[in-house]
C-alpha positions as CSV (number, residue, x, y, z in Angstrom):
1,X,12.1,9.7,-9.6
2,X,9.9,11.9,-11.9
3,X,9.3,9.9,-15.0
4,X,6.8,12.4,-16.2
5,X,9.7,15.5,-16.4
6,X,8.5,18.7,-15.3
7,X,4.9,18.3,-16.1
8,X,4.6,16.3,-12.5
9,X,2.8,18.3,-10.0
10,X,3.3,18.7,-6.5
11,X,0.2,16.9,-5.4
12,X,1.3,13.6,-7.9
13,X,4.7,14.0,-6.7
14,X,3.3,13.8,-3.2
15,X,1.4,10.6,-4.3
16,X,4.4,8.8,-5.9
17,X,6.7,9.3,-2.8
18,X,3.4,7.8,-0.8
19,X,3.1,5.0,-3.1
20,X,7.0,4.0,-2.9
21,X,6.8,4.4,0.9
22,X,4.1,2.0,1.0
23,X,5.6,-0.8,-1.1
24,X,8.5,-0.6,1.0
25,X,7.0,-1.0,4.0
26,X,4.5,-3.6,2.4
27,X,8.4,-5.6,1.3
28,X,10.2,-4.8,4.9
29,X,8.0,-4.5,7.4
30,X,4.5,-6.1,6.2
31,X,1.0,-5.7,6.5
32,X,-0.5,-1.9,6.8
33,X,-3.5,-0.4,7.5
34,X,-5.0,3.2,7.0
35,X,-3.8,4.1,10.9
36,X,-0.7,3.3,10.7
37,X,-0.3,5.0,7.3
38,X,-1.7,7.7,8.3
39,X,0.4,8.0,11.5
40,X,3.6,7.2,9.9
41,X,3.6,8.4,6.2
42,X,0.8,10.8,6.6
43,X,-0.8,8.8,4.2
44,X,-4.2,9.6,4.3
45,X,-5.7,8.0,1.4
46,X,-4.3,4.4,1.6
47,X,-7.0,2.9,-0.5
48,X,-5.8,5.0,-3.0
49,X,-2.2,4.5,-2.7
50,X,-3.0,0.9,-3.1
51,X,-5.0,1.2,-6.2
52,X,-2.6,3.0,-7.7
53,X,0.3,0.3,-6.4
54,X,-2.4,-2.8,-8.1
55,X,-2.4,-0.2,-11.5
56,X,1.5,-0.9,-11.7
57,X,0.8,-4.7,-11.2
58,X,1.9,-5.0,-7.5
59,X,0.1,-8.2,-6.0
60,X,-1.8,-6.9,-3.0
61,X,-4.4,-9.1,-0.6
62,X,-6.6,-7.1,2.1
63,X,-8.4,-8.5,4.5
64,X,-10.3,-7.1,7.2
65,X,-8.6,-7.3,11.2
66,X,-9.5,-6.2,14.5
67,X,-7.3,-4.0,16.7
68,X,-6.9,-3.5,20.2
69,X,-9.9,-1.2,19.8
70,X,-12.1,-3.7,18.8
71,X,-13.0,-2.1,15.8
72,X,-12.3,-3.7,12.7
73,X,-10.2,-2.3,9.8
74,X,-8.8,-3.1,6.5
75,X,-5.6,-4.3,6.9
76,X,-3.1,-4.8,3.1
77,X,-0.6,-7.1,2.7
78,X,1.9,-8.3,-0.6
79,X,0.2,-11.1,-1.6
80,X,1.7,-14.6,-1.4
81,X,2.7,-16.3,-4.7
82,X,3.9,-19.8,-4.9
83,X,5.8,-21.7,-7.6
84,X,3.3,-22.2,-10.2
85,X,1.6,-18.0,-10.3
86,X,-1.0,-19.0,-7.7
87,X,-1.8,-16.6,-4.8
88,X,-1.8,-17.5,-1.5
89,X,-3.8,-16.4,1.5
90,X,-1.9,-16.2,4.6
């Protein structure tokens, strides 16, 4: 998983893990937010994760939600493309 060979870190090993995690729960399960990152992956900087998932060129929408709370938060989802390489809101 370590492209970089032994010159990788802990702390950007750490961040790779996070960043597959999150695209794989961005494919399977769909939209996430900071909560439930943080909850589930311990993914405390999600905004960063996701930068970092853009840099790779992985198509990501946010918009902002509210939850039960009432509060509103950011939630991420893969964005929608159709046939001819235009993005889609949902």
């Amino acid at each position: 998983m370590c492209s970089q060979g032994d010159s990788m870190n802990a702390t950007d090993h750490d961040k790779a893990s996070q960043n597959d995690l999150i695209l794989e729960h961005l494919r399977t399960r769909g939209p996430i937010t900071a909560l439930e990152a943080g909850h589930t992956y311990e993914c405390l900087r999600l905004g960063a994760r996701i930068w970092e998932l853009k840099r790779r060129g992985v198509l990501i929408d946010s918009e902002m939600v509210s939850v039960s709370s009432g509060k509103r938060v950011k939630e991420y989802r893969l964005a929608n493309i159709d046939v001819n390489g235009q993005t889609n809101l949902f």
